[in-house]
Every structure is written in C-alpha cells, then in structure tokens.
C-alpha positions in Angstrom: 23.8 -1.2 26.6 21.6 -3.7 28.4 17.9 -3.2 28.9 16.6 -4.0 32.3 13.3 -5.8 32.0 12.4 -5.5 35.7 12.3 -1.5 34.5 8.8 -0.3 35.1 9.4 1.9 32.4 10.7 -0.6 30.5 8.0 -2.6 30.8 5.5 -0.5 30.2 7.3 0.3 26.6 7.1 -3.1 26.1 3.4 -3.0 26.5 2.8 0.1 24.3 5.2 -2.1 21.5 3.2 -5.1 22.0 -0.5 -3.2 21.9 0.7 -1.4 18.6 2.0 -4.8 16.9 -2.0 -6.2 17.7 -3.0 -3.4 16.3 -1.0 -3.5 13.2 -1.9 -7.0 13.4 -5.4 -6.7 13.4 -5.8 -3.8 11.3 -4.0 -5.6 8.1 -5.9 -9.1 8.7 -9.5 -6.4 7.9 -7.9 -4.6 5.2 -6.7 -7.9 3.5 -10.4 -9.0 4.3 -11.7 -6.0 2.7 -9.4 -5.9 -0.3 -10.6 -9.7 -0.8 -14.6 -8.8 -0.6 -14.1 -6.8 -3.7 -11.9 -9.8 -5.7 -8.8 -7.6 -5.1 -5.1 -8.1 -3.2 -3.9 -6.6 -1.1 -1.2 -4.9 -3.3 -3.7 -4.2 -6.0 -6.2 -2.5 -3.0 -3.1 -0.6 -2.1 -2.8 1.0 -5.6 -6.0 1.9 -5.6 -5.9 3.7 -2.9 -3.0 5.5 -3.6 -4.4 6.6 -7.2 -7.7 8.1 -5.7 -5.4 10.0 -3.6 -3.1 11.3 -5.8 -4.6 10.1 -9.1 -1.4 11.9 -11.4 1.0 9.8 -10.3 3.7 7.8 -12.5 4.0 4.3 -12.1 7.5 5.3 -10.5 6.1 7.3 -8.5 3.6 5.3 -7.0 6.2 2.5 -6.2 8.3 4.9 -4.3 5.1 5.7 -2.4 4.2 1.8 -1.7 7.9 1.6 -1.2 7.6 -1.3 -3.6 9.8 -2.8 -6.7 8.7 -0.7 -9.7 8.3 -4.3 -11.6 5.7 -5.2 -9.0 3.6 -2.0 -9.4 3.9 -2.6 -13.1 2.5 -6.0 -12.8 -0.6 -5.2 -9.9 -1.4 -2.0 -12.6 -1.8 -4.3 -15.6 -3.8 -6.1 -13.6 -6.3 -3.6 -12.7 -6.1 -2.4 -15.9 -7.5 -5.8 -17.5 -10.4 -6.2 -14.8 -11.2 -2.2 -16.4 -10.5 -0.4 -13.0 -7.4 2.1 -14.4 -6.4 3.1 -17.2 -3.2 4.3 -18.4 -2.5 7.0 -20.7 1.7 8.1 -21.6 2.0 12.3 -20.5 3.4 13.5 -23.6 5.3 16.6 -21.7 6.9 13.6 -19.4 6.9 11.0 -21.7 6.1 8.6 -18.6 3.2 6.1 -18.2 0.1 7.5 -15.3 -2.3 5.4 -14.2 -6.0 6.7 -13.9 -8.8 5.0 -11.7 -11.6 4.2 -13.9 -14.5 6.0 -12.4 
C-alpha cells in the first residue's frame, strides 16, 4: 500500500504525528529535569511514582507495569532503598518481596 504524501489528509496526520512526538519530546526532557532536581533517574522517579500509586505492588509487578526487565527494577529498588526512600518488607501469605515508599 503506498501512502500519498500530496494527501491533505495525509498530511495533516503527519502533522498530528509530528506535534505528538514534540510533545513526547518535550514532556520527557521536564520529567528527566525534574527527576534530576531531586538527585533521582529517571527510572528510579518512575518507581516512585508507580509505588505512590499503587504502593502494594511486587517487584514483578511493578516491572510488568514499567514494562521493564525485572533485574532492572530490582536494581533502581535497592537503590532507593539505600538513599532511605522505600522499604521492602517479604508478604508472608505471598512469599514475594513489596516495596513501600518511605513516607
């Protein structure tokens, strides 16, 4: 299937792709900003985030949600946990490791 460029249509879905990859652009040049302001990554922002949302999750669990390697998470957790913002404690009923954000 070829794409004709000289679409209007076309074009203009060119434009609404090209605005949203600024955007995206933009948007995760701040957040890396932001992450950095507070001596963090971006990865280890991104946890942190995700535990204050859903602060019972499992280490598996929150990789699946970053859609990153589990190994990673493991890594940006024991991190945190050294600088004394999470903690993790094992569930006994699940036998899994959580991570908590230290309040």
């Amino acid at each position: 299937m070829d794409i004709n460029c000289d679409d209007p249509k076309v074009k203009q879905a060119i434009e609404v792709y090209q605005s949203f990859w600024a955007i995206n652009k933009t948007t995760a040049k701040l957040t890396k900003k932001n992450a950095e302001s507070f001596g963090l990554s971006l990865q280890q922002l991104s946890i942190l985030n995700t535990l204050f949302a859903f602060p019972e999750l499992t280490q598996q669990e929150l990789a699946e949600k970053l859609i990153t390697p589990k190994s990673t998470i493991s890594v940006g957790i024991d991190n945190l946990f050294e600088t004394g913002l999470v903690e993790k404690s094992i569930l006994k009923k699940r036998r899994r490791s959580k991570t908590n954000i230290n309040n």
